[in-house]
C-alpha positions in Angstrom: 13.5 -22.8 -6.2 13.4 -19.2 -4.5 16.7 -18.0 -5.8 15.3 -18.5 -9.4 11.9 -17.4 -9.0 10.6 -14.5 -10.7 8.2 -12.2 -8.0 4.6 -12.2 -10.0 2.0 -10.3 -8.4 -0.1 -11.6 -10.4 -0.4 -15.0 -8.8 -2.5 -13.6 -5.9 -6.2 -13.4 -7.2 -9.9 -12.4 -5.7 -11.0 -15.5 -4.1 -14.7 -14.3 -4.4 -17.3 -14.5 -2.0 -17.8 -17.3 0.5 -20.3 -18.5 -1.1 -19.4 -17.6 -4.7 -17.1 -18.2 -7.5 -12.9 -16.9 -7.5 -12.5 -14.0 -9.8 -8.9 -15.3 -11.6 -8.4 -12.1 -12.8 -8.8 -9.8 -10.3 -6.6 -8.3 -7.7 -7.2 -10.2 -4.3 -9.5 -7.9 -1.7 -8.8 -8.8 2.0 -11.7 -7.9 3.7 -11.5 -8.4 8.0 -13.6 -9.2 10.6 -12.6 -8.3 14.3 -14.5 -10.5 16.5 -14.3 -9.4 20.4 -15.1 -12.9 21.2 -11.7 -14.3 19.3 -8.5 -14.3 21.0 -6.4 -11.1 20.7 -5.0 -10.6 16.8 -7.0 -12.4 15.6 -9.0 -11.8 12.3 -11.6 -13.3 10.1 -12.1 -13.2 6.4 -15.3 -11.9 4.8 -14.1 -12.7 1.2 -11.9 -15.6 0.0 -8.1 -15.1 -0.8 -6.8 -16.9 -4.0 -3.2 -18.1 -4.9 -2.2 -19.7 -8.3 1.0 -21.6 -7.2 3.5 -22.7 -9.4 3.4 -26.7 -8.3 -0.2 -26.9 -6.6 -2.4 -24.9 -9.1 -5.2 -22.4 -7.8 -5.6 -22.5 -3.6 -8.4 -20.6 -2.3 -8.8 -19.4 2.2 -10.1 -20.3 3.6 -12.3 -23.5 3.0 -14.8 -22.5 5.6 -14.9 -19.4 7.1 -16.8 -20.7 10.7 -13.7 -22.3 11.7 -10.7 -20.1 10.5 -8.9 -17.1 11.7 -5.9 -15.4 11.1 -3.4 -13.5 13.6 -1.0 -12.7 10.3 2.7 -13.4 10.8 2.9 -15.2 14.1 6.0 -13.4 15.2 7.0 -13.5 18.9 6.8 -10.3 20.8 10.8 -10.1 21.1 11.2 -9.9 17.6 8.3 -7.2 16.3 10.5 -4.5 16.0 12.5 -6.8 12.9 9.6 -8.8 11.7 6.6 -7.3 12.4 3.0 -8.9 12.6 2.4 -7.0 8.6 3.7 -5.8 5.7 4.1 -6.6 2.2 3.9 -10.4 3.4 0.4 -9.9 4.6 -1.3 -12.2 1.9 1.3 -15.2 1.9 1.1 -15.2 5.6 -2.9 -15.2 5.9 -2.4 -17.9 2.4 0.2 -19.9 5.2 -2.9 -19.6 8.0 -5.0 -21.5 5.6 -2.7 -24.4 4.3 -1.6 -25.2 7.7 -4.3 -24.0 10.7 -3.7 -23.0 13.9 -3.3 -25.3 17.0 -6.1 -27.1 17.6 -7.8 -25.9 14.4 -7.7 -27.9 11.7 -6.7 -26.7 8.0 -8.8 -24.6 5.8 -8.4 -24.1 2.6 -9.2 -25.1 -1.2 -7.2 -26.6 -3.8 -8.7 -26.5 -7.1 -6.8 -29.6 -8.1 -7.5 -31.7 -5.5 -3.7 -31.5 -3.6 -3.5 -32.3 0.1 -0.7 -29.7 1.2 1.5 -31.2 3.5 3.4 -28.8 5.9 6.7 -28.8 4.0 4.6 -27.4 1.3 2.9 -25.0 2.7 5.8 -23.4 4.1 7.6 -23.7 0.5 4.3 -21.9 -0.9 4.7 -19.2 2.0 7.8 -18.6 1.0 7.1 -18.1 -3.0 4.4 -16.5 -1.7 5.9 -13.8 -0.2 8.1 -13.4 -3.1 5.6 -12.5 -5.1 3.9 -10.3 -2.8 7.3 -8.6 -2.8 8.8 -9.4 0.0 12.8 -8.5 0.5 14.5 -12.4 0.2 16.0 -12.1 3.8 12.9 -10.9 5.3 11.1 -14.1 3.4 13.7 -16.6 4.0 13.8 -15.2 7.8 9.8 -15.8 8.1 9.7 -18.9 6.7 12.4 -19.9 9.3 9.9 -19.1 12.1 7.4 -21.4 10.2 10.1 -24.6 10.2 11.0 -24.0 13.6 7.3 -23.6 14.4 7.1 -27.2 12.6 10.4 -28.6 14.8 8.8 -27.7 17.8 5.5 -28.7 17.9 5.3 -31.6 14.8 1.9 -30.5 13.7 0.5 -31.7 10.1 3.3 -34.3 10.3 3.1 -38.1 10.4 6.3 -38.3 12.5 6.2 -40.9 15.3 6.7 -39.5 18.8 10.2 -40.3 19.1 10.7 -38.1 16.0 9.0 -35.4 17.6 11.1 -35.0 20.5 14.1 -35.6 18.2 13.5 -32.7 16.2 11.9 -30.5 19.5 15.3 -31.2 21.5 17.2 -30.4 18.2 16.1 -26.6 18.3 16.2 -26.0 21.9 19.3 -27.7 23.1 21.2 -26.0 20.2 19.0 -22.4 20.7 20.1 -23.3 24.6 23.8 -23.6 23.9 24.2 -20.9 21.6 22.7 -18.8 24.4 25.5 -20.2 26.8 28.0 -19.5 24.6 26.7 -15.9 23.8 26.8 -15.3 27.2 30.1 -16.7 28.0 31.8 -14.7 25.3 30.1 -11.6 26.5 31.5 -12.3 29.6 35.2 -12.6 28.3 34.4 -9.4 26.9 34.1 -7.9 29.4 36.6 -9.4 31.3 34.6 -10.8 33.8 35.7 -14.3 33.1 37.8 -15.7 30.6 38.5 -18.9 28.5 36.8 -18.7 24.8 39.1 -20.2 22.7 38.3 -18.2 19.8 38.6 -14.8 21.5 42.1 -14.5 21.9 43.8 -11.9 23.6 44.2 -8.5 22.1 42.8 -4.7 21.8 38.6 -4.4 22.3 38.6 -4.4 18.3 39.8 -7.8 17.3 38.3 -9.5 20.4 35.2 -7.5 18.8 36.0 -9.2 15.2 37.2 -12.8 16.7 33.6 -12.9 18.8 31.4 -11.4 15.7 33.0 -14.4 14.0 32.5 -17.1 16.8 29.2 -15.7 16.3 28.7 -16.5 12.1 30.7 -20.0 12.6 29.3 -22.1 15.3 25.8 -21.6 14.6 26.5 -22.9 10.8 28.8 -25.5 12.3 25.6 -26.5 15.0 23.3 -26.6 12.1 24.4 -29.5 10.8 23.4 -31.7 13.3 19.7 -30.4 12.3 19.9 -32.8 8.9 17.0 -32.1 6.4 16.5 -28.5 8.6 19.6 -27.3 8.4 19.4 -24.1 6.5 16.9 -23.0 8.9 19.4 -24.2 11.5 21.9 -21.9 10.5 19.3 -19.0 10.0 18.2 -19.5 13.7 21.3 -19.6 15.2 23.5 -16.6 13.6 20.5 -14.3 13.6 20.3 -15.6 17.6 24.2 -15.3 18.2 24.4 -11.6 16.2 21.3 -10.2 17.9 21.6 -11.9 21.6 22.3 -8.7 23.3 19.4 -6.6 21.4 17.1 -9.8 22.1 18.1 -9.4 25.5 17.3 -5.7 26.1 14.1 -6.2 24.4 13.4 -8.9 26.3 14.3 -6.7 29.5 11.8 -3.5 28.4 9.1 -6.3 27.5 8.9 -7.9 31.0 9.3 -3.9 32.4 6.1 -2.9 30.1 4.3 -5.6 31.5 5.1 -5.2 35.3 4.4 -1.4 34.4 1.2 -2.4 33.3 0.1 -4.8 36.1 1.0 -2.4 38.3 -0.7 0.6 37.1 -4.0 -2.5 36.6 -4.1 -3.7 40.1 -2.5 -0.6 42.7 -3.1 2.6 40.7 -2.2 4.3 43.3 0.8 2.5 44.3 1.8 2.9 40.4 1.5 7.2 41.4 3.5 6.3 44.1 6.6 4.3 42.7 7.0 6.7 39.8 7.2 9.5 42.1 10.1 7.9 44.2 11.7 7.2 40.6 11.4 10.7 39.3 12.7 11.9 42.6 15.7 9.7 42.4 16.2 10.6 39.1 16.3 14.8 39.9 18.7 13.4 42.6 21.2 11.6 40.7 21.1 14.4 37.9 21.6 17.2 40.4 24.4 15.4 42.5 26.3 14.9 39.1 26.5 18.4 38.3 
């Protein structure tokens, strides 16, 4: 449905007041309350948001205001600087909060027409939501890969059985796993500290460059398969993983630097005075011994 849908704004609506009536023809208003009590990000609502979807009719968020809050798009740390927390998505991703609740909260939202919105549509909505909010297709059809996976690995607002569950859990991190193995391996022939990737060949830096890039495209569609009804977010997973490994990696590296930087400068101040001293003095060291 998403490559023949036509973005309309227009679909988004004022959800009224909590207590009041949705105003169908006027522009939503997203009006936030920061509670210090709530958990970090998060947000609550002080008007409803409305959302005329194509299959499910009007659906106003949330239901009850007491036991709903949103934290936006719930993108992991290591990947802000792609996807961040808000943007253009920012209704279809508080709309998503609603349909589908966080853990341990139930759902909370309104459909006009009576629907019960099961999870695979409520992500389907997110991502015709976001369309029509005017969000770029990748950057839509990336989101609402977070949301499947999100589904995958923790099977909430499903009826699977448990066995299910941990079908579809080991599905995403066993392949996520050796996707990461292999990214490392090939790395490693690379650089020439091992060797032994078939698909790498031998050959100048460029085409062992080309031959890995393309490693990097194939397997993760060829390991996507095995992820049956989820395999388009299978291969979305797994070639943005395999082409971003290395950025993921750095990031990954500064994040956990931040966060010792921080601790550090929380608990010993003035060991924090002390260990950037020695690191600026090494630093004027190394730069005057290489002149």
């Amino acid at each position: 449905m998403d490559g023949q849908l036509i973005p309309d704004p227009g679909r988004f609506h004022d959800g009224g007041a909590m207590d009041g009536e949705p105003h169908l023809d006027a522009p939503p208003v997203i009006l936030l309350r920061r509670d210090l009590d709530d958990p970090p990000n998060e947000f609550r609502l002080m008007r409803r948001l409305g959302y005329r979807d194509r299959r499910l009719g009007d659906l106003l968020v949330p239901a009850n205001p007491d036991d709903f809050a949103t934290d936006f798009a719930s993108v992991p740390q290591v990947f802000g600087w792609l996807l961040p927390r808000t943007g253009t998505y920012l209704p279809a991703a508080i709309l998503h909060d609603g349909l589908v609740g966080d853990p341990g909260q139930p759902a909370s939202y309104i459909s006009v027409e009576g629907h019960e919105v099961h999870w695979d549509e409520a992500n389907r909505v997110f991502r015709d939501a976001m369309a029509d909010s005017g969000t770029p297709i990748v950057r839509r059809w990336l989101l609402w890969t977070g949301v499947t996976l999100a589904v995958m690995a923790v099977g909430r607002q499903t009826d699977w059985s448990a066995p299910q569950k941990w079908r579809w859990r080991l599905t995403v991190v066993l392949t996520l796993l050796a996707l990461l193995v292999l990214g490392l391996w090939t790395t490693a022939d690379l650089l020439d500290i091992v060797g032994g990737v078939p698909w790498m060949g031998e050959g100048p830096l460029w085409t062992r460059l080309l031959t890995g890039a393309a490693g990097a495209i194939v397997i993760p569609l060829l390991l996507a398969q095995l992820w049956g009804r989820f395999r388009v977010a299978g291969m979305i997973a797994g070639t943005l993983l395999a082409l971003l490994l290395h950025v993921t990696i750095a990031v990954l590296a500064l994040t956990a630097l931040y966060t010792a930087v921080e601790w550090l400068c929380d608990r010993a101040p003035r060991l924090a005075v002390g260990v950037a001293a020695v690191v600026a003095m090494t630093a004027g060291v190394i730069v005057i011994g290489s002149l």
